[in-house]
Steps between C-alpha positions, in 0.01 A plus 500: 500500500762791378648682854348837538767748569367643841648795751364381874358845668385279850465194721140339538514291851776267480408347178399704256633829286385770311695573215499771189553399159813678379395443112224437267439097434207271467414197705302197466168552732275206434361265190299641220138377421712279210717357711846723444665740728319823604770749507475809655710827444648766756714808469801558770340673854221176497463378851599120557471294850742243529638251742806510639653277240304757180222243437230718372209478734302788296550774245623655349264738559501843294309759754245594167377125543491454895305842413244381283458174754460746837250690288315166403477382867390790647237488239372193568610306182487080603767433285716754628403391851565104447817569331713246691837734482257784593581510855892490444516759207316801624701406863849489303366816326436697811837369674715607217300867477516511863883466442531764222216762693662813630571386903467802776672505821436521807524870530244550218779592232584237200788244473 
């Protein structure tokens, strides 16, 4: 698998990282129905969680598709609910929007 060139934005526990990709690239996500390599692609600003040695755990995840998977979950779709990297995508999604969202202060004014 190539090395996806990453920018880390923040620490998950002791273990784990959320990281930024810092170009566009494609990755190798699964097997196709005949047997090759299902290849997905992703443009730089996709959202990647990592360990702490860069092993992919999931993503990259381009917010347009952990869109389009919130909006099938909420809606009740099965698939989208059994998804088995369901869980960890839309979490990695909302940690790495949660790190990008506007932040106010204690005294009600932005940081």
């Amino acid at each position: 698998m190539k090395t996806i060139a990453c920018t880390p934005l923040a620490a998950i526990g002791a273990t784990r990282q959320l990281m930024i990709t810092s170009m566009d690239g494609s990755t190798t996500v699964g097997t196709a129905k005949d047997g090759g390599e299902l290849a997905a692609d992703f443009s730089a600003g996709a959202f990647v969680l990592a360990d702490n040695d860069g092993q992919l755990i999931v993503g990259p995840i381009q917010i347009e598709a952990a869109h389009a998977l919130a909006m099938k979950v909420a809606d009740g779709n099965p698939r989208a609910i059994t998804e088995p990297q369901a869980n960890l995508i839309l979490a990695t999604a909302v940690i790495a929007l949660s790190h990008m969202w506007p932040r106010g202060s204690e005294n009600g004014r932005a940081t």
